[in-house]
TILOZA-391765 format. One line per 2 residues: number of its first residue (from 1); their letters; for each residue x, y, z of N, C-alpha, C, O. Coordinates in Angstrom, 3 decimals. Each point is the difference from the previous one (the first is absolute). Layout:
N
NUM	A	X/Y/Z/X/Y/Z/X/Y/Z/X/Y/Z | ...;
This chain:
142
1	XX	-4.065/1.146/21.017/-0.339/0.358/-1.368/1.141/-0.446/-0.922/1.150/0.359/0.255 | -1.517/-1.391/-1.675/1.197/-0.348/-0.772/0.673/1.206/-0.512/-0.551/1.008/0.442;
3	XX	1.381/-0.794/-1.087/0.540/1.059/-0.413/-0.443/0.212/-1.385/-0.375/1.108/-0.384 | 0.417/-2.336/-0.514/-0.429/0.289/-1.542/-0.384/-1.839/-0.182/0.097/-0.999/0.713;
5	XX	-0.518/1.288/-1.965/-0.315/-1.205/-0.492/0.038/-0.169/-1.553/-0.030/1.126/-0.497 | 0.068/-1.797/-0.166/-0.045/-0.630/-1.561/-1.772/-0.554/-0.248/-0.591/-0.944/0.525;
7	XX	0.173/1.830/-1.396/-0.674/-0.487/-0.465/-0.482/-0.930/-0.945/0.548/-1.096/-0.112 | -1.306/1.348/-0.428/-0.501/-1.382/-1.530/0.249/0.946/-1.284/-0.727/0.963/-0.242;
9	XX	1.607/-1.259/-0.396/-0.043/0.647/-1.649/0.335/-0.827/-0.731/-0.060/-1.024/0.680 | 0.308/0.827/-1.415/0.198/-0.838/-1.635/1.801/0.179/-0.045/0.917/-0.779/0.262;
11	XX	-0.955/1.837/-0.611/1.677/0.168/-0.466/0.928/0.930/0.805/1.216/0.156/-0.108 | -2.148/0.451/0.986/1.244/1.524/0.403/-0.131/-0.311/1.809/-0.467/-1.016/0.514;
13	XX	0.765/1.654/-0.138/0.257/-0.007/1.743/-1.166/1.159/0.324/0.136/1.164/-0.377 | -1.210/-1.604/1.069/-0.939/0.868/0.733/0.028/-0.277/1.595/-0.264/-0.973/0.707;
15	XX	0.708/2.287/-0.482/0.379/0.027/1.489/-1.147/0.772/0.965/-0.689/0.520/-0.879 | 0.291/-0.271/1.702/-0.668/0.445/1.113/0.946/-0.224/1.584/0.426/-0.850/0.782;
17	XX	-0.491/1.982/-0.993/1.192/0.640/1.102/-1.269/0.614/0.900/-1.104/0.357/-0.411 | 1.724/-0.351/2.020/-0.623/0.245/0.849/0.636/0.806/1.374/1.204/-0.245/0.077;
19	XX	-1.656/1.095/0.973/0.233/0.949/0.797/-0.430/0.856/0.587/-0.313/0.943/-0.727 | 0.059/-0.739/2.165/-0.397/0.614/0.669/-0.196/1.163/-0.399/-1.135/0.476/0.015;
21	XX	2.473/0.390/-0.563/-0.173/1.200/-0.828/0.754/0.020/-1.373/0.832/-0.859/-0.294 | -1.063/1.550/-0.252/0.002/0.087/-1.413/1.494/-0.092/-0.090/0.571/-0.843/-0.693;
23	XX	0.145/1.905/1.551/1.582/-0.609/-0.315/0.448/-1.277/0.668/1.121/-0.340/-0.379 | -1.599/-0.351/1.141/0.126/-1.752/-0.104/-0.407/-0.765/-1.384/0.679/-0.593/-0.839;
25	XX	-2.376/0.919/0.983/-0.192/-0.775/-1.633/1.267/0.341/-1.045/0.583/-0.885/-0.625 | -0.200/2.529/0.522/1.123/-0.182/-1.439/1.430/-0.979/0.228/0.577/-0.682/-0.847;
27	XX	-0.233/0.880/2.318/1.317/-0.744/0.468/-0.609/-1.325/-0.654/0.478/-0.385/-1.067 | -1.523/-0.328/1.674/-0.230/-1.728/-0.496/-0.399/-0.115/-1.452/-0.074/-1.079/-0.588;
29	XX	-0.147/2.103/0.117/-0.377/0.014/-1.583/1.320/-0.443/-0.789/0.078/-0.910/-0.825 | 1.262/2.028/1.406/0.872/-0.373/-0.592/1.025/-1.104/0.649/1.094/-0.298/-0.480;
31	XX	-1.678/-0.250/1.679/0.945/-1.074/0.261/-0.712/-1.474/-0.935/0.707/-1.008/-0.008 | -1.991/0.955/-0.692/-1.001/-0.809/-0.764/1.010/0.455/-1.244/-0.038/-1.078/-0.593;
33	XX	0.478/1.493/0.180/0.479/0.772/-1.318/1.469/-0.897/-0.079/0.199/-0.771/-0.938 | 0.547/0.920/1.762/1.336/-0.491/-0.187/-0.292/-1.486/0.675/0.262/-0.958/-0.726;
35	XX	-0.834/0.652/2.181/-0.395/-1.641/-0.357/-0.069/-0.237/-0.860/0.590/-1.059/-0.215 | -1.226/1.635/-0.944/-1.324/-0.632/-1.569/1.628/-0.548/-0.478/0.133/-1.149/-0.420;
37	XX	1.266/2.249/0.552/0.690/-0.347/-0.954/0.910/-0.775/0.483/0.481/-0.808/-0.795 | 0.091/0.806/2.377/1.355/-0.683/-0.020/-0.596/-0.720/1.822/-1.092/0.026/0.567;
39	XX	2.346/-0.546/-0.205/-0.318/-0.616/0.988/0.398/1.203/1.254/1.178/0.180/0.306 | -2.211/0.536/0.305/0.306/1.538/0.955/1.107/-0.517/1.698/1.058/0.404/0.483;
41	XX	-1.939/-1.312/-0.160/1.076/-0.376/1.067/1.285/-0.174/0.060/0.583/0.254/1.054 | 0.305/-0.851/-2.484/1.114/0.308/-0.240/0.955/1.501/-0.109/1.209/0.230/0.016;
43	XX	-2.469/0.636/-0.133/0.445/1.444/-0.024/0.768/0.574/1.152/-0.713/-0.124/0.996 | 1.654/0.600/-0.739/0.511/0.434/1.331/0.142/1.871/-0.410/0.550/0.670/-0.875;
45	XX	-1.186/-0.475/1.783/0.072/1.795/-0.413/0.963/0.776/0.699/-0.041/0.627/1.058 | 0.998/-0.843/-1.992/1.050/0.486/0.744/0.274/1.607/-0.624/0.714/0.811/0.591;
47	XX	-1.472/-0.500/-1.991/0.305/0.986/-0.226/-1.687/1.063/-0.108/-1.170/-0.372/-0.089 | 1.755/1.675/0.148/-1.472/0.702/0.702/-0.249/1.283/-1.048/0.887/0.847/-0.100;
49	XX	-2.235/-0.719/-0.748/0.086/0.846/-0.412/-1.571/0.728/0.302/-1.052/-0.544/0.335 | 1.457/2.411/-0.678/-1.782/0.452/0.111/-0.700/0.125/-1.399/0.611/0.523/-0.932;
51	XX	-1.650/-0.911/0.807/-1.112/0.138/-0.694/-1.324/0.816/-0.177/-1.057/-0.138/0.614 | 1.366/0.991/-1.572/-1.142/0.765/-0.049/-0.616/0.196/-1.265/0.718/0.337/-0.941;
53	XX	-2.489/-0.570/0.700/-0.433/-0.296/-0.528/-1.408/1.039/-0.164/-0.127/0.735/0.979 | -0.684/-0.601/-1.793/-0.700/0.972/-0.508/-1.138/-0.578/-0.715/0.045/-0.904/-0.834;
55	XX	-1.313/1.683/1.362/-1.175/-0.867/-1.504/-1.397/1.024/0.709/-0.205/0.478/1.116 | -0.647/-0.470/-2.588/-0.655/0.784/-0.150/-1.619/-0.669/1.217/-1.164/0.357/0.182;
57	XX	1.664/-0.952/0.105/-0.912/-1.106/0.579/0.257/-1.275/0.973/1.200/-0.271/0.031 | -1.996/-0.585/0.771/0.673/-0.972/0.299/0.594/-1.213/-1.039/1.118/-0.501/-0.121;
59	XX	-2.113/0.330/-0.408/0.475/-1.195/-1.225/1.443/0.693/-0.758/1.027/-0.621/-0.274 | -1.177/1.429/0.142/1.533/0.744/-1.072/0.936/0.142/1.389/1.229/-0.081/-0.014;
61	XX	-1.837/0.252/0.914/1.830/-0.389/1.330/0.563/-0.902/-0.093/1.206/-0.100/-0.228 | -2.327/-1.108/0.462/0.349/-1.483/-0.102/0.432/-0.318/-1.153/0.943/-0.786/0.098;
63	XX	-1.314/1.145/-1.565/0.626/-0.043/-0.924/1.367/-0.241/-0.096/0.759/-0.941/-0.231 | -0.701/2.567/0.587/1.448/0.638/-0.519/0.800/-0.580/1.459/1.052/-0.530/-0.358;
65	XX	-1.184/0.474/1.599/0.493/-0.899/1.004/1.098/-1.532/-0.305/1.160/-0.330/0.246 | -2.501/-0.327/-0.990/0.327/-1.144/-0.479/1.224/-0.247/-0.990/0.940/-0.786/0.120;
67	XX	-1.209/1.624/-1.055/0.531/0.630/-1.251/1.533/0.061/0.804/1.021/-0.685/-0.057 | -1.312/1.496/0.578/1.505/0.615/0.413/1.110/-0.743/0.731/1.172/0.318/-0.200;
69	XX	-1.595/-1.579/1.283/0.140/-1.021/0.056/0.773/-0.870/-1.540/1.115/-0.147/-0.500 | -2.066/-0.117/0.321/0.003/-1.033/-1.108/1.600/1.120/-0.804/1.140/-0.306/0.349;
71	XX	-1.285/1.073/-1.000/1.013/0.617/-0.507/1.487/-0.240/0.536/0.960/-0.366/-0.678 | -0.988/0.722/2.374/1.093/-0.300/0.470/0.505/-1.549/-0.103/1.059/-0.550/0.301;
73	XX	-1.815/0.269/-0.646/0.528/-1.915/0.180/0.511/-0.325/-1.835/0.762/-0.888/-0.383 | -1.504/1.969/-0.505/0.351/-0.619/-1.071/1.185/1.229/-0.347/0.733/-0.146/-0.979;
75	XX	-0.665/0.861/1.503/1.263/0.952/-0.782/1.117/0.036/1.215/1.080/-0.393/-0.439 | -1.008/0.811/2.091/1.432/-0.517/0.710/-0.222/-1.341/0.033/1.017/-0.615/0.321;
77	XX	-2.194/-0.235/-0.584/0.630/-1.261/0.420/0.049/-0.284/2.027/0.694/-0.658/0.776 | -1.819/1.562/-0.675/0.167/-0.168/1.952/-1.420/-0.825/-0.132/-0.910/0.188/-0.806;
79	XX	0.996/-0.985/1.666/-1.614/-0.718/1.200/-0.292/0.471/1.251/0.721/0.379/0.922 | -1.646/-0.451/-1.025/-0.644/0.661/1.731/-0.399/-0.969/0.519/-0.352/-1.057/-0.525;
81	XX	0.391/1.489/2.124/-0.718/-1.331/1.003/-1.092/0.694/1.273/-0.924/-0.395/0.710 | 1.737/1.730/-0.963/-1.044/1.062/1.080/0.249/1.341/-0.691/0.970/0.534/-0.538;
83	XX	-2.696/-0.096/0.857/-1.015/1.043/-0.297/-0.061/0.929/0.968/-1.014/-0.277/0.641 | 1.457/1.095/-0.238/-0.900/0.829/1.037/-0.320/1.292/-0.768/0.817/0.688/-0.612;
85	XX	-2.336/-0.436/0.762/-0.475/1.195/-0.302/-0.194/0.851/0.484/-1.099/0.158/0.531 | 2.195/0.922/-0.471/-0.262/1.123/0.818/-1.022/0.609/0.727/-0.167/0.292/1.184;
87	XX	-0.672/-0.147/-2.537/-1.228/0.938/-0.358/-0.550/0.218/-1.432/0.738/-0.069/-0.984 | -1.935/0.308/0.913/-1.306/-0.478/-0.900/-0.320/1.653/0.111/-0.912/0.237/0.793;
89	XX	1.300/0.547/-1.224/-0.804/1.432/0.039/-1.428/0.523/-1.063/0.011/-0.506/-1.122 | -0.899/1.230/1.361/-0.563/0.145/-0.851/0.407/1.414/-0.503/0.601/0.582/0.902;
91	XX	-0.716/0.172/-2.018/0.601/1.349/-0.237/-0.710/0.565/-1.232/-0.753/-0.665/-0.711 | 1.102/2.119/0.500/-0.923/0.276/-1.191/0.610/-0.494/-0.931/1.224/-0.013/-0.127;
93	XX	-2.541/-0.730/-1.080/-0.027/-0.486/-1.134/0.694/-1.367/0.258/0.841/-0.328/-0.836 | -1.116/-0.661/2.056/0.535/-1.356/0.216/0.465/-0.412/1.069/-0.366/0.353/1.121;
95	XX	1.347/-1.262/-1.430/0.952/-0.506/1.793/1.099/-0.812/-0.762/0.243/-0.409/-1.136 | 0.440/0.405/2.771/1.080/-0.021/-0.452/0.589/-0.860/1.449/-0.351/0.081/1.177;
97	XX	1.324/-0.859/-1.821/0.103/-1.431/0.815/2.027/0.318/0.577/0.890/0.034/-0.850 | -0.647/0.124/2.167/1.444/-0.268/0.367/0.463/-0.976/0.651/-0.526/-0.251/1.084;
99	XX	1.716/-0.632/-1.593/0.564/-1.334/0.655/1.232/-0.334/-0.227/0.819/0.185/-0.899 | -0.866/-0.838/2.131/1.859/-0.938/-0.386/-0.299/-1.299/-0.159/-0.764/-0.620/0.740;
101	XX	1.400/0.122/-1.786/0.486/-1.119/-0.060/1.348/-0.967/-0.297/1.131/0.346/-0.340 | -1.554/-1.385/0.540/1.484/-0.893/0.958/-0.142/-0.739/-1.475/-0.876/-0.134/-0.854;
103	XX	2.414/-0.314/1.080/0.198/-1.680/-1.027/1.635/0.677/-0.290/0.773/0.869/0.404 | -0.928/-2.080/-1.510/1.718/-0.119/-0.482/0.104/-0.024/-1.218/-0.944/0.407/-0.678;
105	XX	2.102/-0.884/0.078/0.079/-0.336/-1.521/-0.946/-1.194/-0.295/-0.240/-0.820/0.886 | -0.315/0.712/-2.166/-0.421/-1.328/-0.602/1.038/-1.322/-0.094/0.844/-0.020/-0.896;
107	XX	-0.919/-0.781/1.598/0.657/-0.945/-0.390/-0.537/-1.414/-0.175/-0.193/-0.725/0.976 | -0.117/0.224/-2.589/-1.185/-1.049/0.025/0.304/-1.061/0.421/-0.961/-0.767/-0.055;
109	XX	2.420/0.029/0.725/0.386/-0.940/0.435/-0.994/-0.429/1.642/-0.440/-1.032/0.506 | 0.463/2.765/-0.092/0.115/-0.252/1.669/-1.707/0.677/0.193/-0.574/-0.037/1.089;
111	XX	-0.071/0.643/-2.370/-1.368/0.757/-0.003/-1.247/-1.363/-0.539/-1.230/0.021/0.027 | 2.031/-0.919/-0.404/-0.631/-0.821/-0.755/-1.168/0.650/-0.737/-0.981/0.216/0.712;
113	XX	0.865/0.232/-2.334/-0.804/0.881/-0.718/-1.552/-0.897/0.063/0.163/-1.123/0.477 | -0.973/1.299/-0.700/-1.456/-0.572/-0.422/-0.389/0.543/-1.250/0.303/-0.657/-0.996;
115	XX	-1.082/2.024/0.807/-0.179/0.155/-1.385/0.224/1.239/-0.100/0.326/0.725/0.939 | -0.500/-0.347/-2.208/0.392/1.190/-0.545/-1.263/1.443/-0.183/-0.941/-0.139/-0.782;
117	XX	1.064/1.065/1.365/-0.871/0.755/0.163/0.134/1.116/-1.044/0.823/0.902/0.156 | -1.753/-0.978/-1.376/0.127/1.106/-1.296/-0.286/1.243/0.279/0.728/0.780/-0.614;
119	XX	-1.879/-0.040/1.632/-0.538/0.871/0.205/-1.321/-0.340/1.161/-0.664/-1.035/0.061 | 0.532/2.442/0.927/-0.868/-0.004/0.626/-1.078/0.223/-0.593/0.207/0.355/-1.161;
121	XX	-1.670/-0.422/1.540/-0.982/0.662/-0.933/-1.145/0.747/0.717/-0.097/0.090/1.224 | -0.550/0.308/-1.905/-1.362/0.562/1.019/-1.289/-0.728/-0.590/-1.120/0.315/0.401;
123	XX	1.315/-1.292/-1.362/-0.916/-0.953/-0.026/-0.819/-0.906/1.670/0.603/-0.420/0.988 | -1.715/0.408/-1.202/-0.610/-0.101/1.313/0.397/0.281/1.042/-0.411/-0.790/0.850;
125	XX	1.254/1.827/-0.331/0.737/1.009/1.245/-1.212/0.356/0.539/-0.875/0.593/-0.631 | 0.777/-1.036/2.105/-1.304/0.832/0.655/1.092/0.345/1.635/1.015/-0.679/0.156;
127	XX	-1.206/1.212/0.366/0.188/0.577/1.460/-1.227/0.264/0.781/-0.823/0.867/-0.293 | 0.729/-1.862/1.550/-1.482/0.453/0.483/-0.130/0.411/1.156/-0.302/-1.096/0.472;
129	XX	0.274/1.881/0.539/0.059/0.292/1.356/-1.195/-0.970/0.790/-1.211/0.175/-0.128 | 1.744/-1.047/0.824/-1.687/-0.698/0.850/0.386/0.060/1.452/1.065/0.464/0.406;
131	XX	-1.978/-0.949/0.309/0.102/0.518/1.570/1.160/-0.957/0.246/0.276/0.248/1.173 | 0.416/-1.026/-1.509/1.638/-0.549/0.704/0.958/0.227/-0.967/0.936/-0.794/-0.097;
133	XX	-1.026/1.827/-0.692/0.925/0.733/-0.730/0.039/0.338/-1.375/-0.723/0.860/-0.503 | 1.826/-1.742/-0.297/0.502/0.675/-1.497/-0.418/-1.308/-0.712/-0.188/-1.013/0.674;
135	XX	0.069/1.007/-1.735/-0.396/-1.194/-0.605/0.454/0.678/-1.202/-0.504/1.027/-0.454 | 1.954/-1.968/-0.266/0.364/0.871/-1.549/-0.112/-1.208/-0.856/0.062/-1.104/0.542;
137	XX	-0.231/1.210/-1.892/-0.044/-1.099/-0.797/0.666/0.067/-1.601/-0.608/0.642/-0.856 | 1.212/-0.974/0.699/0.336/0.410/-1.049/1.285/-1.069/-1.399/0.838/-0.770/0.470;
139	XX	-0.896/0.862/-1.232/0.713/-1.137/-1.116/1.204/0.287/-0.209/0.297/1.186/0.147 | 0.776/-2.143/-0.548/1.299/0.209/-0.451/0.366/-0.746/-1.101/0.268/-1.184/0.202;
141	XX	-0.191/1.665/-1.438/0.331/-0.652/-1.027/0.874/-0.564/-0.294/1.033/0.530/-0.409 | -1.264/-2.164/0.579/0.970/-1.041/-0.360/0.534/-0.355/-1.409/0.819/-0.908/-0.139;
């Protein structure tokens, strides 16, 4: 099974991320997210942090998931190269997502940048459960 893919849009990055279970699909969602921006194999994860994340729903996990991601790269200035998702809980009034992730400082010499990512969105965001797993889809505003 590929992990994610690039779809067809006009101007922004539409991704479809994929996974056996739902916390695989979010791990490849956000390894589609930082591919979109820099070159990931250059990433060496040498430094390790936990992640925890919150939403009233699945689409608002992945949201705010993404989001939160994306934040760390634009305010410390860290890249990621690995995802692991703890756990995907469901709970009253939502769920709620726990993980570590790996990477280092930004450095655009050795990350080689691609483009610039303004905001995640929930413009056409679908999540679909089918009999070989997670199927997520969703835009990143270029």
């Amino acid at each position: 099974m590929k992990r994610y893919e690039f779809l067809e849009h006009v101007s922004d990055a539409y991704i479809a991320a994929y996974g056996k279970t739902l916390e695989e699909a979010f791990q490849n969602a956000a390894e589609a997210m930082f591919q979109t921006m820099i070159k990931t194999n250059a990433v060496a994860p040498t430094s390790e942090e936990v992640v925890t994340v919150e939403g009233h729903d699945k689409e608002e996990l992945l949201y705010n998931w993404l989001e939160t991601l994306l934040l760390k790269f634009e305010i410390k200035g860290n890249v990621y190269r690995k995802f692991e998702i703890e756990r995907i809980k469901q709970r009253d009034g939502g769920f709620s997502l726990k993980a570590t992730i790996r990477g280092e400082r930004y450095n655009a010499d050795k990350h080689k940048p691609k483009v610039e990512i303004k905001a995640v969105t929930y413009h056409r965001m679908e999540i679909k459960q089918e009999k070989r797993g997670y199927t997520l889809k969703f835009i990143l505003d270029l």
